[in-house]
MOPAC internal coordinates of N, CA, C and O (Angstrom, degrees):
PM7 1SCF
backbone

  N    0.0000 0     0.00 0     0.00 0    0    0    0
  C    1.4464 1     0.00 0     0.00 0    1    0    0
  C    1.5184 1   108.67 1     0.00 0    2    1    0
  O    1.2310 1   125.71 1   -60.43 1    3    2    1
  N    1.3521 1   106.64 1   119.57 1    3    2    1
  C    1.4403 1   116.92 1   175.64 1    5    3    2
  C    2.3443 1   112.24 1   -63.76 1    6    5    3
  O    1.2310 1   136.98 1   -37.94 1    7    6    5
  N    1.1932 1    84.71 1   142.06 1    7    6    5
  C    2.0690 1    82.49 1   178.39 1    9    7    6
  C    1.2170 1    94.00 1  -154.38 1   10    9    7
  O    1.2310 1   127.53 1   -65.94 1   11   10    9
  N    1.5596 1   103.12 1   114.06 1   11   10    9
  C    1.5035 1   122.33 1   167.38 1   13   11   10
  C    1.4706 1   117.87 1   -59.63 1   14   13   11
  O    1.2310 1   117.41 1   -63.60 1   15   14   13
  N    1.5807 1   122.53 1   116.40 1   15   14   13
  C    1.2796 1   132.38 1   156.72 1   17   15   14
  C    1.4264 1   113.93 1   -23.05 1   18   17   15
  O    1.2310 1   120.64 1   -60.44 1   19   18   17
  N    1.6885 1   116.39 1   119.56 1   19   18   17
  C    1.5083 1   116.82 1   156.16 1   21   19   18
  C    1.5329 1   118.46 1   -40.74 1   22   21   19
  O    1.2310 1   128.74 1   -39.87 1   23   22   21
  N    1.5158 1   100.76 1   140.13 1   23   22   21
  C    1.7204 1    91.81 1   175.47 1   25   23   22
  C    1.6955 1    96.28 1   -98.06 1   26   25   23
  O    1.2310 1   133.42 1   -14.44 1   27   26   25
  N    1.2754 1    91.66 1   165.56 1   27   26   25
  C    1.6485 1   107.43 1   170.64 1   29   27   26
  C    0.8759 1   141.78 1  -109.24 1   30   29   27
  O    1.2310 1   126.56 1   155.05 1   31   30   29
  N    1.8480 1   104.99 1   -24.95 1   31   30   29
  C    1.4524 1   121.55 1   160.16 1   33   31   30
  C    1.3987 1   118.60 1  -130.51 1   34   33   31
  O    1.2310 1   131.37 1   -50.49 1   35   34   33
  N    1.2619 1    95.67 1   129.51 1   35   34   33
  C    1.6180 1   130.89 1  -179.33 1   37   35   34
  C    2.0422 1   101.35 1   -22.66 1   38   37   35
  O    1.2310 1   120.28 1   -66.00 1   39   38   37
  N    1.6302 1   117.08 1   114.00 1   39   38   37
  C    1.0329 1   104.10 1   173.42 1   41   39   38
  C    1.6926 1   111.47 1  -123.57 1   42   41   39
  O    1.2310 1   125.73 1     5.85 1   43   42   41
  N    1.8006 1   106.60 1  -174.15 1   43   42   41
  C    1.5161 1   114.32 1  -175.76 1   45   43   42
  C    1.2274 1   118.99 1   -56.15 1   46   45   43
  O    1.2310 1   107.52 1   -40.82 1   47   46   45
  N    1.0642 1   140.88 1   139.18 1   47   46   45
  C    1.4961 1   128.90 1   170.08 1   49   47   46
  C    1.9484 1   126.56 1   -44.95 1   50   49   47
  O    1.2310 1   142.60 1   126.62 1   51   50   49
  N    1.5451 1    73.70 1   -53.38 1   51   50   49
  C    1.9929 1    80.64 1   173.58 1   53   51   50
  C    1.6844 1    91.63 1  -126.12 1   54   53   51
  O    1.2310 1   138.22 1   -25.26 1   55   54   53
  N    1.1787 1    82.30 1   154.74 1   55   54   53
  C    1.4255 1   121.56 1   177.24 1   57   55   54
  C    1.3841 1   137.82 1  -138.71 1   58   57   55
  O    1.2310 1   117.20 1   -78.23 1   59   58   57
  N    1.4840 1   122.93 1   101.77 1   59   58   57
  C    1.4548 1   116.48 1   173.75 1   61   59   58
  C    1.7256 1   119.48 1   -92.46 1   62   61   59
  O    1.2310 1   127.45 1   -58.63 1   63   62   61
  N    1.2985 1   103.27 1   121.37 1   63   62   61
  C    1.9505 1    95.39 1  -171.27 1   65   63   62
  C    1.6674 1    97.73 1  -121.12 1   66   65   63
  O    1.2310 1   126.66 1   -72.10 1   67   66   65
  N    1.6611 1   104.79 1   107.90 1   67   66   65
  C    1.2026 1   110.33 1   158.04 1   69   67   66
  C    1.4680 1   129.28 1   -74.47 1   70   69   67
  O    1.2310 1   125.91 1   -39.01 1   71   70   69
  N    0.9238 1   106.24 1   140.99 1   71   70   69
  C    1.7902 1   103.70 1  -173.69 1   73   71   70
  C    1.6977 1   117.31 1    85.55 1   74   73   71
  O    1.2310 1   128.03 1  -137.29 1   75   74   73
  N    1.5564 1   102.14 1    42.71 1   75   74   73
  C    1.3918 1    90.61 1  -167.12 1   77   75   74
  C    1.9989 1    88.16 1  -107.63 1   78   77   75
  O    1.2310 1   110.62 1   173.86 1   79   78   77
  N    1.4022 1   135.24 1    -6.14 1   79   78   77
  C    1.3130 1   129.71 1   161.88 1   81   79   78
  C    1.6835 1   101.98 1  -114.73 1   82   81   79
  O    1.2310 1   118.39 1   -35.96 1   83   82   81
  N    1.2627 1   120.67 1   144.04 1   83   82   81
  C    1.1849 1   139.01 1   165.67 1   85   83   82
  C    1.6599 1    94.46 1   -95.37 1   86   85   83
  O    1.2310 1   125.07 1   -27.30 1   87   86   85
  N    1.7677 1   107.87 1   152.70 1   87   86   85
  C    1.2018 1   133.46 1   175.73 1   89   87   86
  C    1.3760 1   125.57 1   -37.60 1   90   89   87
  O    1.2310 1   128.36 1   154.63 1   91   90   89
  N    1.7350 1   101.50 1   -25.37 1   91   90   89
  C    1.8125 1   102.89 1   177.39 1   93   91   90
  C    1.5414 1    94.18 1   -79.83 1   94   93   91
  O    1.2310 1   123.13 1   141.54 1   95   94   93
  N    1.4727 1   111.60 1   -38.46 1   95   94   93
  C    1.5566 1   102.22 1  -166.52 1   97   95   94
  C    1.4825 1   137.70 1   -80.37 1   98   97   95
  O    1.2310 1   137.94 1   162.74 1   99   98   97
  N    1.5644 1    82.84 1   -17.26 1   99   98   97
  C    2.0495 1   101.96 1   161.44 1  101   99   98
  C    1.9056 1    96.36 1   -69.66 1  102  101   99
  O    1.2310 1   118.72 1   115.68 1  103  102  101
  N    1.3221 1   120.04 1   -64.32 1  103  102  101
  C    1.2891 1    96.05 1  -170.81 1  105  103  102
  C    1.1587 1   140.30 1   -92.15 1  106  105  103
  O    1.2310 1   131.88 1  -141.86 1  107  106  105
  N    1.5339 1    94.66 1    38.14 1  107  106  105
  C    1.9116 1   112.99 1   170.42 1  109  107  106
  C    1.3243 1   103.66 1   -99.62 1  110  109  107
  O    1.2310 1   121.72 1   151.34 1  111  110  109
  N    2.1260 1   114.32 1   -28.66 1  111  110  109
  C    1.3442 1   131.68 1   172.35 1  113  111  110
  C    1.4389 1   103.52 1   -46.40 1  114  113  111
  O    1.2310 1   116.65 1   116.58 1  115  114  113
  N    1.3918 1   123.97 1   -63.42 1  115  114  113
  C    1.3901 1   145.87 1  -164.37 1  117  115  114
  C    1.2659 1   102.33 1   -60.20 1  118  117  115
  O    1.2310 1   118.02 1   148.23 1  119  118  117
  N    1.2596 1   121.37 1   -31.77 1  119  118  117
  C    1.6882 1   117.81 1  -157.80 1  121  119  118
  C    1.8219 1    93.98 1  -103.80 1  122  121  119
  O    1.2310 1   117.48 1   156.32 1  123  122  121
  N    1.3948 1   122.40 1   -23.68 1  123  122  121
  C    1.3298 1   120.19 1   156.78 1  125  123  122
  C    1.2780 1   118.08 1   -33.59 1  126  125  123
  O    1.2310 1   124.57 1   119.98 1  127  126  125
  N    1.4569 1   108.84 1   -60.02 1  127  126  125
  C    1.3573 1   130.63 1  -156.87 1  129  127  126
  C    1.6191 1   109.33 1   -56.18 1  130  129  127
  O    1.2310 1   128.00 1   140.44 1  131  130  129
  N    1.5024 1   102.21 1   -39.56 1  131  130  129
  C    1.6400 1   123.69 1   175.29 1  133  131  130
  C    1.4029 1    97.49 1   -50.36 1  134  133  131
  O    1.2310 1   110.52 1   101.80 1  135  134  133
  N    1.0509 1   135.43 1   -78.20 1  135  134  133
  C    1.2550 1   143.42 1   174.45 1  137  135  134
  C    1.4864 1   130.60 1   -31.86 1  138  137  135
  O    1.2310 1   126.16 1   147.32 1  139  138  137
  N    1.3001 1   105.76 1   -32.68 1  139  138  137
  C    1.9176 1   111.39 1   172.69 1  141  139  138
  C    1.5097 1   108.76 1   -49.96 1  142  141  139
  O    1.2310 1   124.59 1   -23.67 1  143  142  141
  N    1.1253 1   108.80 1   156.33 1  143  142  141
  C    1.5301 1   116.58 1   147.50 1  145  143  142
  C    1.6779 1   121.80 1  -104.79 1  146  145  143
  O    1.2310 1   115.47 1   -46.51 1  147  146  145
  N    1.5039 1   126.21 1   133.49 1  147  146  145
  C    1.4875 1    96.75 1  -169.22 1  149  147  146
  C    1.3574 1    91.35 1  -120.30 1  150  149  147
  O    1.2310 1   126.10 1    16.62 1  151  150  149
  N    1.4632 1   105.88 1  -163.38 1  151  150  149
  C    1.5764 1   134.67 1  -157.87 1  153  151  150
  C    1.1998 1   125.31 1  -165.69 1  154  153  151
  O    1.2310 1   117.70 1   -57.08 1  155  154  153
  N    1.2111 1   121.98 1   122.92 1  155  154  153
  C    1.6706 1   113.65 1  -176.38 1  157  155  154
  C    1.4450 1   108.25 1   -39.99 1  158  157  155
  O    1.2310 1   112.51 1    -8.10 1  159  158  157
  N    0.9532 1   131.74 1   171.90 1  159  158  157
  C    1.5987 1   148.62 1   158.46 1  161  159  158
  C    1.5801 1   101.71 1   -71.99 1  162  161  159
  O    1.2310 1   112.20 1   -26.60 1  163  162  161
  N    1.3555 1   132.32 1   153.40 1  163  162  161
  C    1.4443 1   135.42 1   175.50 1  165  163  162
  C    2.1380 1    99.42 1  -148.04 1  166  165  163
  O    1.2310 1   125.35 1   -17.68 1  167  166  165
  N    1.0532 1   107.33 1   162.32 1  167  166  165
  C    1.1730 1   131.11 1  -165.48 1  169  167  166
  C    1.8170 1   101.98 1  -124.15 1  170  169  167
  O    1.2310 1   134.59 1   -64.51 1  171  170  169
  N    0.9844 1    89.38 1   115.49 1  171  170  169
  C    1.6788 1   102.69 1   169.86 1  173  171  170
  C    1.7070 1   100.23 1   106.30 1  174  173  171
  O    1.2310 1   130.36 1   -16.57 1  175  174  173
  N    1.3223 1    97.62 1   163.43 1  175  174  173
  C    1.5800 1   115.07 1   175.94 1  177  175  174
  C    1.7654 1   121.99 1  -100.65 1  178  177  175
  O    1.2310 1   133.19 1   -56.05 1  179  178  177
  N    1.1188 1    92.12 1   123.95 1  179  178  177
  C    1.4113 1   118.61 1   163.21 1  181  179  178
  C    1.5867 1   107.01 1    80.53 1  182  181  179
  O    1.2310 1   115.03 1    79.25 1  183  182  181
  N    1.3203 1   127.02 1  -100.75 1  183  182  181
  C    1.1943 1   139.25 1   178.25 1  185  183  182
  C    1.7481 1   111.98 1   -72.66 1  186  185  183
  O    1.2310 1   129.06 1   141.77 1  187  186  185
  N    1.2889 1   100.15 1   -38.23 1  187  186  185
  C    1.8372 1   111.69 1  -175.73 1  189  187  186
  C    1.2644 1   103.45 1   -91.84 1  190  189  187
  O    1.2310 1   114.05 1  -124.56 1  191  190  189
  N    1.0842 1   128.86 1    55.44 1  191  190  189
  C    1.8827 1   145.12 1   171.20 1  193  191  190
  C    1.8495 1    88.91 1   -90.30 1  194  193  191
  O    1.2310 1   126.79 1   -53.64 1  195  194  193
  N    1.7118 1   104.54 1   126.36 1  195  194  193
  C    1.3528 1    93.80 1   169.68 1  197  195  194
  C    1.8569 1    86.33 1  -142.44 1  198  197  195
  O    1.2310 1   118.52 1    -5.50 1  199  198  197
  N    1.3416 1   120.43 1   174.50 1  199  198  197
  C    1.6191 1   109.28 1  -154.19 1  201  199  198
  C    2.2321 1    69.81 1  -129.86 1  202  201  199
  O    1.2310 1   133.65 1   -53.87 1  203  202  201
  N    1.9246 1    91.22 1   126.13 1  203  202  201
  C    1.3680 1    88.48 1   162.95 1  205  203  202
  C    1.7410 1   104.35 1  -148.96 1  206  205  203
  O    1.2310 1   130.35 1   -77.16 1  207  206  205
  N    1.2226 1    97.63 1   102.84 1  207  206  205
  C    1.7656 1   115.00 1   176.82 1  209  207  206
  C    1.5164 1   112.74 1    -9.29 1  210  209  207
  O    1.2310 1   132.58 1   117.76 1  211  210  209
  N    1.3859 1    93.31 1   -62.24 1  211  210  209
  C    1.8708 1   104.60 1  -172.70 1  213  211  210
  C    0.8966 1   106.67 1   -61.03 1  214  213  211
  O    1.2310 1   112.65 1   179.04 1  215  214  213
  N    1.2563 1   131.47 1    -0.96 1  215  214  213
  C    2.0008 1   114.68 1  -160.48 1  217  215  214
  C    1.7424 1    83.47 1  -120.58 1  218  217  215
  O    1.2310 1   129.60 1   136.98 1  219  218  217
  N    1.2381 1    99.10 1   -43.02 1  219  218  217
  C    1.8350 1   102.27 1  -170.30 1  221  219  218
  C    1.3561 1   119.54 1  -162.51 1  222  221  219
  O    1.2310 1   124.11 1   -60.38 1  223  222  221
  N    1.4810 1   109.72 1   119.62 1  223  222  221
  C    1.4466 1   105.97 1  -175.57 1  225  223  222
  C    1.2904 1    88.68 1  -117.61 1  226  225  223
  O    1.2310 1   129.36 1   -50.86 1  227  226  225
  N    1.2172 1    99.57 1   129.14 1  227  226  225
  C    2.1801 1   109.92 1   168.82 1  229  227  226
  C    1.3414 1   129.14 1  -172.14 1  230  229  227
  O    1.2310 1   105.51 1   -81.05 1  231  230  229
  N    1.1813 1   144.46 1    98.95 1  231  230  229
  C    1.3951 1   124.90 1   155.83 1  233  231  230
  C    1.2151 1   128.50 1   -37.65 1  234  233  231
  O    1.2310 1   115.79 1   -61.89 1  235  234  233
  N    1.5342 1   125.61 1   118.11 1  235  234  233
  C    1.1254 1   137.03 1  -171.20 1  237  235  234
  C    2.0083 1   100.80 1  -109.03 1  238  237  235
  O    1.2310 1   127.66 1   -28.53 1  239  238  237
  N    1.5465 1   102.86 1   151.47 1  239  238  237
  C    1.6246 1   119.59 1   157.89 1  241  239  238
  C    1.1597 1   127.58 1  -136.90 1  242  241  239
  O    1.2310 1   108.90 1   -39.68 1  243  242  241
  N    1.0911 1   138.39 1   140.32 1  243  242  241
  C    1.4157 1   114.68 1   150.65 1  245  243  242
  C    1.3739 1   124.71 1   -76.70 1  246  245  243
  O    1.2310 1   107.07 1   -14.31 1  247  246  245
  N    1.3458 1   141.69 1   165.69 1  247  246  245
  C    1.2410 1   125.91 1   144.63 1  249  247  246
  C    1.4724 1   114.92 1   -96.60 1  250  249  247
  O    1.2310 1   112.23 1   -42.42 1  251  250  249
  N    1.1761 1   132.26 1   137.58 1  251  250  249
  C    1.2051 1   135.47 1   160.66 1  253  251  250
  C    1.2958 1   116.04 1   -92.02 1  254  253  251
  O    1.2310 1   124.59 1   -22.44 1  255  254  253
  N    1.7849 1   108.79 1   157.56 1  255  254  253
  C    1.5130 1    97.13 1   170.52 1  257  255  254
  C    1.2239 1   139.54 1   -87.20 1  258  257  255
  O    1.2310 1    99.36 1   -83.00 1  259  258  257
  N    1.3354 1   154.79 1    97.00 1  259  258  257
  C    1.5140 1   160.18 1  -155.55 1  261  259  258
  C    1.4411 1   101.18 1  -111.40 1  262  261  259
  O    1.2310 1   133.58 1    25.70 1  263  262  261
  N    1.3905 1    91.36 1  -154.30 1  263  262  261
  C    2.1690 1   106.60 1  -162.87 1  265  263  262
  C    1.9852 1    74.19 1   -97.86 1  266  265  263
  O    1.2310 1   111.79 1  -164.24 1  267  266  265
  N    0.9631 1   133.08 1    15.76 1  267  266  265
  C    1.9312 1   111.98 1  -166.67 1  269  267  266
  C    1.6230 1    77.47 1  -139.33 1  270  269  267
  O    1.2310 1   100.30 1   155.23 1  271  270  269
  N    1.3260 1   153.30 1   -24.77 1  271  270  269
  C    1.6340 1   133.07 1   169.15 1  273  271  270
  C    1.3900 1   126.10 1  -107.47 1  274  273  271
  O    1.2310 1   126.26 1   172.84 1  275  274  273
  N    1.4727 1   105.57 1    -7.16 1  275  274  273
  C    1.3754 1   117.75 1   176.72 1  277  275  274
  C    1.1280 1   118.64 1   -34.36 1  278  277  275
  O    1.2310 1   112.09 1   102.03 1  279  278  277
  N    1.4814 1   132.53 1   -77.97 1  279  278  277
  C    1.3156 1   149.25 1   143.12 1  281  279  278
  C    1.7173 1   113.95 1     3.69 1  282  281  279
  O    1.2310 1   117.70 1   124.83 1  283  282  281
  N    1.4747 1   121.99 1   -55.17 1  283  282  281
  C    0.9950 1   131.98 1  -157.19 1  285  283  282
  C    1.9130 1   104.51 1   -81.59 1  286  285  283
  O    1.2310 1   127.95 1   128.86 1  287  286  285
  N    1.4367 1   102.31 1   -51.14 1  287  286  285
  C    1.6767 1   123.74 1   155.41 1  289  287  286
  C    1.3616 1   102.29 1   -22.56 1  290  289  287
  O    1.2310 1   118.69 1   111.06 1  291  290  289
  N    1.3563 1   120.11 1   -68.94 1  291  290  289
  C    1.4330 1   135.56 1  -139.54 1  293  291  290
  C    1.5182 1    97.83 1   -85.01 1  294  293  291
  O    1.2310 1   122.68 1   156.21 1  295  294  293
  N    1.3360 1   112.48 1   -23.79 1  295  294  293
  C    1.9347 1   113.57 1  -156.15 1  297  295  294
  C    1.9285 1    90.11 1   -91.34 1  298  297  295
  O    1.2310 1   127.75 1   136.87 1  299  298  297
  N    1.8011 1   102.69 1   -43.13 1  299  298  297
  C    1.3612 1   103.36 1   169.88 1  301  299  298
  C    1.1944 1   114.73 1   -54.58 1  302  301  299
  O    1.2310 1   117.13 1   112.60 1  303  302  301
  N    1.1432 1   123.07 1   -67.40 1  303  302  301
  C    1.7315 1   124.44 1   173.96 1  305  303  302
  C    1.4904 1   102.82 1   -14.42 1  306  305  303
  O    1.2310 1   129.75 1    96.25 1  307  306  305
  N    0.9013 1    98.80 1   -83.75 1  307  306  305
  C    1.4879 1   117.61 1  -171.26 1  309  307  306
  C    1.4065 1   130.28 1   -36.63 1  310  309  307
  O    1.2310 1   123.15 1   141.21 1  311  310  309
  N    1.1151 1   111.56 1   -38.79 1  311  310  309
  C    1.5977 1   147.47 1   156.67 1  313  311  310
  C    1.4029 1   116.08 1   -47.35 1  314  313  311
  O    1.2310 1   130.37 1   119.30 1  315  314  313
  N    1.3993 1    97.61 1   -60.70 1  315  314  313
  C    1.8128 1   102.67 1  -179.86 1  317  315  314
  C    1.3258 1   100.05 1   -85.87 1  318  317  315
  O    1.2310 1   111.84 1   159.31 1  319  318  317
  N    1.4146 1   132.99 1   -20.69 1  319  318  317
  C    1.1968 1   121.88 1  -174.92 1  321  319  318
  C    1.5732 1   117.52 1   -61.03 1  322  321  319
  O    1.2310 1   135.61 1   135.97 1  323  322  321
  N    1.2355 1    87.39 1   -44.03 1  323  322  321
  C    1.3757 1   110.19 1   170.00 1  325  323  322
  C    1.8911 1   145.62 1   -33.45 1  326  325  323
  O    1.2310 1   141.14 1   125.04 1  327  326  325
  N    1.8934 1    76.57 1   -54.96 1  327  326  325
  C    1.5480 1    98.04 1   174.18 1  329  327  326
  C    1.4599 1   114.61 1  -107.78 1  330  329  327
  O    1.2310 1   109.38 1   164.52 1  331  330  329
  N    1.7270 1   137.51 1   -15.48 1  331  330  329
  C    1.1968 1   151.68 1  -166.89 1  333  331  330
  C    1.5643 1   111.68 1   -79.78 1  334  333  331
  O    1.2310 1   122.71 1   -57.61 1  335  334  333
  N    1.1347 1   112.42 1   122.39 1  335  334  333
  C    2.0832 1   106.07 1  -166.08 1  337  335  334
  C    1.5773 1    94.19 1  -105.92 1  338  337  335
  O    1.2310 1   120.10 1   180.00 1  339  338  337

């Protein structure tokens, strides 16, 4: 289980950070993606999931964390740790 570092000093509310993946790390992102399994998008909770185009069309994934997203977990962590007060 990932746990974001306390911050110490007071930060911005929003934040845009360019340059927070370099080129190896977008296309390790990309090569994740290879790896998902997806699923339409569905509407409603739990058992009452019903799939309706007009409201939402999408393939959805999760990523979980393994030995192939670990890395990615950790860089986010780090990221929000960063900017989150």
């Amino acid at each position: 289980m990932f746990q974001l570092p306390v911050p110490t000093v007071r930060r911005e509310p929003i934040v845009s950070w360019r340059g927070s993946f370099n080129d190896e790390e977008i296309s390790k992102i990309k090569d994740l993606v290879e790896l998902q399994e997806f699923k339409e998008g569905s509407l409603g909770f739990q058992n009452n999931n019903h799939l309706d185009k007009k409201v939402r069309d999408s393939n959805v994934s999760f990523l979980k964390v393994d030995e192939h997203s670990r890395w990615l977990y950790e860089k986010i962590s780090n990221l929000i740790s960063r900017v989150k007060y």
